[in-house]
N, C-alpha and C positions, 0 to 999 in steps of 0.2 A: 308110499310116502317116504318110506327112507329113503330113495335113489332121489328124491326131490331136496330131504332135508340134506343129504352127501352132495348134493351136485348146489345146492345154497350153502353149504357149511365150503366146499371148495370154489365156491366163488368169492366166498367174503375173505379167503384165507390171498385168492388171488386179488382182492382188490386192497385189502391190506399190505400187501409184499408191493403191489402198483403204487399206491398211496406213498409208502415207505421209498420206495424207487424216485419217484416222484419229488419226496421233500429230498431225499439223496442228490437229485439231478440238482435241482433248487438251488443247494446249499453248494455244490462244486460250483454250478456257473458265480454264485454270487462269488464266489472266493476266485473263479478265474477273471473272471470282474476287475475283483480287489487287488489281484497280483496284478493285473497289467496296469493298473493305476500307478501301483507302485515300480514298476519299471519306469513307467512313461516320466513321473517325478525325479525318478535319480536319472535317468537319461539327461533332462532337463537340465537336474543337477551338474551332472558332470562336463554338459557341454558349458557351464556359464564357469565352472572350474577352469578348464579349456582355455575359455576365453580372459581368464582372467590371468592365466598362466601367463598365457601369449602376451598383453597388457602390460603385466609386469615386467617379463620379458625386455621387451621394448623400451621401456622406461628406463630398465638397467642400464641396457646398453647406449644409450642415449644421455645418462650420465656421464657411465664409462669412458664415453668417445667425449663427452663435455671436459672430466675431468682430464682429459691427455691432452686436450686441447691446452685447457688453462697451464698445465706442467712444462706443455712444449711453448708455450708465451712467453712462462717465466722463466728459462733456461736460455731463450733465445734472445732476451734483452739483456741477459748477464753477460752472453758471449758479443753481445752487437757491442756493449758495453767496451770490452775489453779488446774485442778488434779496433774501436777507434783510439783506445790509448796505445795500446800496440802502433795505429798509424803515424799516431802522434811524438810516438819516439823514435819513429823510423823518418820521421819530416825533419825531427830535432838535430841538431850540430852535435849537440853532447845528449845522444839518446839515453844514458842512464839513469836521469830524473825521471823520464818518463816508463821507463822501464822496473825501478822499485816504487814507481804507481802504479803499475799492472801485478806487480807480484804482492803487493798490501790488498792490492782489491782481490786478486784469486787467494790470498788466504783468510780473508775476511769473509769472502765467499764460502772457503769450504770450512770455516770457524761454524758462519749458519748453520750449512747444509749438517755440521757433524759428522764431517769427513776430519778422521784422525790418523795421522802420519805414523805407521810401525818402527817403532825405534827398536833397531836389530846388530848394529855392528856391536862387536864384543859381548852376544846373548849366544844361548846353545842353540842351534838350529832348530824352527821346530815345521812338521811337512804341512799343518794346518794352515800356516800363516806365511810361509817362507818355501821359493821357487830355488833348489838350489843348482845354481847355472853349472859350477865348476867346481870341483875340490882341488887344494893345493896341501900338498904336503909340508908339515910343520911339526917340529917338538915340541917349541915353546910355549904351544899354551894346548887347552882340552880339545880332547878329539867332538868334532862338531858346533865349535865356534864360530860365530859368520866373522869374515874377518874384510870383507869388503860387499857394500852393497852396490850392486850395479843399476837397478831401480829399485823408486821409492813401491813399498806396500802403502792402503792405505784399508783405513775400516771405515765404514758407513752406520753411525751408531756402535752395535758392536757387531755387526757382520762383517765378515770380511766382503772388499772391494776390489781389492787386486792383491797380490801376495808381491813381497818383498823379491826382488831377484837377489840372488846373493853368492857369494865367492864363499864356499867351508871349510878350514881346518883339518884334516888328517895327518892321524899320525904316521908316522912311516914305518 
């Protein structure tokens, strides 16, 4: 009777460890289940990300290209603008009427735009704002003075647009 109670006490010990095995399998597939569910959703997820990426994308640059559109419209009637007064004083006997009507319209123009003229002759040079073409030698006034400008600078708001070209001051 004992080799029967030992050989039933090792079968129950083995259907327990089975049983226990058994809810262990159970319990891994449900949770490998539950993991690929949850990949399959952010997969999902991420492609409508993806796509909406891409969407947006699109939209920008299609403003983008809208708004350069509209910029180059309105840049292109100021200058259509001002090629006809320009022809108009090149038709003209005495083109100089028509010519300080081109120069009130380009500075009315860049009044708008916020295009402002670098006022420089008789200022200290400075290499931010100001292209210095040439130095001349001079005692009479401080070393570094622009004393001739050869082109106008100009600012855009307050960025600079183009820098002043300028003739400077050295002393000897």
């Amino acid at each position: 009777m004992s080799t029967k109670k030992s050989n039933d006490e090792r079968n129950n010990k083995c259907d327990k460890k089975t049983d226990s095995l058994g809810k262990e399998l159970n319990k891994l597939k449900s949770e490998i289940k539950k993991l690929k569910q949850e990949v399959k959703e952010k997969d999902n997820k991420l492609l409508r990300s993806y796509a909406n990426l891409q969407n947006y994308q699109k939209t920008t640059e299609k403003k983008s290209q809208y708004m350069e559109n509209e910029t180059k419209k309105k840049y292109l009637s100021e200058l259509i603008e001002l090629k006809e007064l320009l022809k108009k004083a090149y038709e003209d006997k005495d083109p100089r009427a028509g010519l300080k009507l081109m120069l009130n319209n380009l500075e009315n123009f860049f009044e708008k735009e916020q295009i402002k003229y670098i006022d420089c002759v008789g200022k200290i040079f400075d290499h931010n704002i100001h292209h210095a073409v040439t130095a001349i030698e001079k005692n009479d006034c401080e070393d570094g003075t622009i004393l001739e400008e050869i082109k106008k600078g100009y600012f855009i708001d307050d960025k600079l647009l183009r820098p002043s070209q300028v003739i400077v001051a050295k002393k000897k």
